[in-house]
C-alpha positions, 0 to 999 in steps of 0.5 A: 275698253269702250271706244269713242268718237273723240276723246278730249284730254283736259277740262278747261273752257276750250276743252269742254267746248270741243267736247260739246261741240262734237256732242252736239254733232252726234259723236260719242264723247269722252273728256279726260281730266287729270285734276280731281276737278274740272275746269282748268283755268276755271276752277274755285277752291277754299284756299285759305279758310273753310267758307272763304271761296277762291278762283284758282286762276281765272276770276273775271270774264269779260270774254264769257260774256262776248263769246259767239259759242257760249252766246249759242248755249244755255249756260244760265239753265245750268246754274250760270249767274254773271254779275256785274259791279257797279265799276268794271275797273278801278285805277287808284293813284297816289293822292287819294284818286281812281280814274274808272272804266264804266258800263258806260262809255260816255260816263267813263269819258267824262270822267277822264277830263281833257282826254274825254273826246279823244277816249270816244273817239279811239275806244268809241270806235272799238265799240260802235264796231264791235260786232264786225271785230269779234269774228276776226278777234275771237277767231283764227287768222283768216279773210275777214269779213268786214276789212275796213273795220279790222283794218282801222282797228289794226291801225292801234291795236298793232302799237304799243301802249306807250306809243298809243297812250303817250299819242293820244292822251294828256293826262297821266291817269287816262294813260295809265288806265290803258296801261293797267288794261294792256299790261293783261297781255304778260307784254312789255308794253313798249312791244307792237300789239300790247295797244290790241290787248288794251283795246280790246278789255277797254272796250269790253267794259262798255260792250259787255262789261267785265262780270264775275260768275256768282259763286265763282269761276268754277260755275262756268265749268260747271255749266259747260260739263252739265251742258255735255252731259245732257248731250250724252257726253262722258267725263272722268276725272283724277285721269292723267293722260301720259300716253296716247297709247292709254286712252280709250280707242277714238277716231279723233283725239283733241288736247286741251293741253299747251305744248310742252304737256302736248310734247310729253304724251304725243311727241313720238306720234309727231314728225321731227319737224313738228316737235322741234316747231313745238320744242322752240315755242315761247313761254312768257313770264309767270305770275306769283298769286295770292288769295286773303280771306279779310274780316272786311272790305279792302279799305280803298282811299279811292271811293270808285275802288270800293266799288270796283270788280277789278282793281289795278294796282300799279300807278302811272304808265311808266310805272306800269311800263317798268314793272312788265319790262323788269318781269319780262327781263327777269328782273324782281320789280320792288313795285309790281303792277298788280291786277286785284279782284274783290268778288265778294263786294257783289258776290256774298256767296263766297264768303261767311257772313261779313267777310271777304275775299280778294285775288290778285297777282302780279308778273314775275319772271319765267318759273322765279322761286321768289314769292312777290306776295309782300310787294304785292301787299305793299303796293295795295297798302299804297292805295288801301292803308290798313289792308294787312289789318284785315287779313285773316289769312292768305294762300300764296301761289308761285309760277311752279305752284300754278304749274302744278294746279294746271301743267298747260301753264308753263313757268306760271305762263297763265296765257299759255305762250307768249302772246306777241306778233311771232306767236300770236296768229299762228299759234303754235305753229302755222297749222294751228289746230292741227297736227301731223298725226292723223286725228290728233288736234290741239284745242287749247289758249295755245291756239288762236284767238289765245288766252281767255274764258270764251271756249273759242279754241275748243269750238274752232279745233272741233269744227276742223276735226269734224270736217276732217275726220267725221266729214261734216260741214 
């Protein structure tokens, strides 16, 4: 059996960007994926009809598009096309009106009546700072190097967004606004650090945007695995790792694996103390997921949600607020909050001619075998009269369904852990990338900076297997 200088088991974003990483730096390199694709979170597949192409997981990237590792490779050599609609993010809400997260700052202001100064001011600020915060938001706990920024930041973003929201704005439909971007965070959103989730997508809109990737998630994998393979690097795939004993001899091994799957194949190299740390990690709620193929656009009362990206599909705050508290307590909600993305608006390559696609999920309790698909249907029929008349078919996902197409994704858990202030900064444990087995690192969104499209996990645990096991700076 060939031997190599890392082997990297599972081809999400971060592992392929561990991968590449390494690469980089000169070692022989190995990516393991059990799927017969790669990709991870990042896949797309003709779920409902042939011609109808669907994100498996993962379908808007406002973190691709900020992240400091991606920014560093040429991606768009490799075929990688982000596309950005016309409105990042679109609130209806009952009555026939949408409040909107724009390009721009000040245009979503305005539009945001009485709230309008107290929106520059508090996610105006975010923005103005952005470049001094993402090296502290996109990375591992550490001294930071612009303080006074973090620190004002911290000041909301370590609130809940019911304290936030009920503080700073008047009207109904700027706080909901906030609520559909912290309800992200698979939070309650009464729970300290939802405000950051909110914060942090709020703000997005206006630094980077919230794009799509032409012809679906599955082109950022692509790229990235074309990227290493340039470099030299090796991928495999239809291989699932049950052992460590079974790979390929290798001088650093690095899981992009969360970690109960991590358990499974590396628990008897770990020390007692170690797999009892992992064993008592918290998994969140998980998500229930449909996909439509539709013989045309979703008919939106709201005309800024004919022309949204992402929809959030869920009401008022308190709404909102219900439905994440009900999820998170193992509750059914009858209105579930709903996070839609309808690529095809700006994106024709996804479907035939004159048709559409359209994505959405909603939080349900941990592993529930309920399928919520008709609640969801009913709420986007709420602000969209007449959808379930388009609908040429669907594909229904529930938590064990998303466990299976992805087993770091416990319990339909799509962030991989619970993201809240016990878990959120040492993650999973306070060695964070590291583990007690010589050569053996964690690389996945169960790491820090967590869960998202941006290969930051991947690129930080490379970076510390390198200085600790190949001696580079």
């Amino acid at each position: 059996m060939p031997s190599f200088d890392a082997v990297i088991i599972g081809s999400g974003p971060n592992g392929l960007s561990a991968a590449i990483v390494l690469a980089q730096a000169g070692c022989k390199v190995l990516v393991l994926e059990a799927e017969p694709t790669i990709g991870g979170g990042t896949r797309s597949a003709e779920l409902t009809l042939p011609g109808f192409v669907h994100d498996v997981c993962s379908a808007v990237h406002p973190l691709a598009a900020v992240s400091p590792f991606f920014k560093t490779l040429p991606l768009q050599k490799y075929g990688l096309e982000l596309l950005q609609p016309p409105v990042m993010v679109a609130h209806p809400l009952d009555g026939g009106r949408a409040v909107a997260g724009l390009r721009s700052l000040d245009e979503t202001a305005n539009g945001l009546g009485r709230d309008a100064a107290a929106y520059r001011r508090l996610v105006g600020a975010v923005v103005e700072n952005w470049s001094r915060l993402e090296g502290a938001l996109l990375g591992p706990l550490a001294i930071p190097r612009h303080p006074f920024a973090l620190a004002r930041f911290g000041l909301h973003a370590l609130r809940s967004v019911t304290s936030l929201a009920s503080s700073r704005f008047h009207e109904p439909a700027t706080r909901a606004l906030l609520a559909g971007d912290g309800a992200h965070g698979m939070l309650p959103l009464d729970y300290e650090l939802s405000a950051g989730v909110a914060l942090t997508l709020a703000s997005l809109c206006h630094v980077a945007g919230w794009p799509i990737a032409k012809g679906g998630s599955q082109a950022i994998a692509d790229a990235l695995a074309a990227h290493l393979r340039a470099l030299g690097g090796e991928i495999v795939t239809n291989t699932r790792v049950t052992s460590l004993d079974d790979i390929p001899p290798a001088r650093a091994v690095l899981c992009d694996l969360s970690p109960a799957p991590l358990l499974q194949i590396a628990g008897r190299r770990f020390t007692p103390a170690y797999r009892r740390r992992l064993e008592a990690y918290r998994y969140g709620v998980g998500v229930c997921k449909v996909d439509w193929a539709l013989d045309a656009p979703i008919p939106w009362t709201a005309e800024a949600c004919r022309h949204a990206g992402t929809v959030h599909v869920g009401g008022t705050l308190e709404e909102i607020a219900r439905s994440e508290r009900d999820a998170w307590t193992g509750r059914q909600t009858e209105r579930p909050f709903v996070i839609l993305s309808q690529p095809t608006l700006f994106d024709s390559s996804r479907a035939p001619a004159g048709k559409h696609t359209a994505w959405a999920y909603c939080h349900v309790p941990h592993g529930s075998p309920t399928s919520a698909a008709d609640r969801i249907e009913q709420q986007i029929e709420r602000f969209a009269p007449g959808f379930r008349e388009r609908v040429l078919a669907r594909a229904v996902m529930l938590p064990r369904d998303i466990q299976a197409h992805n087993a770091n994704l416990v319990g339909g858990d799509i962030a991989a852990g619970v993201p809240d202030l016990a878990q959120f900064f040492t993650r999973p444990t306070w060695r964070m990338y590291s583990t007690p087995a010589k050569g053996v690192y964690l690389c996945s969104a169960s790491t820090p900076p967590g869960v998202g499209v941006h290969g930051m996990c991947g690129f930080f645990a490379a970076r510390r297997a390198l200085r600790e096991v190949f001696g580079s700076s």
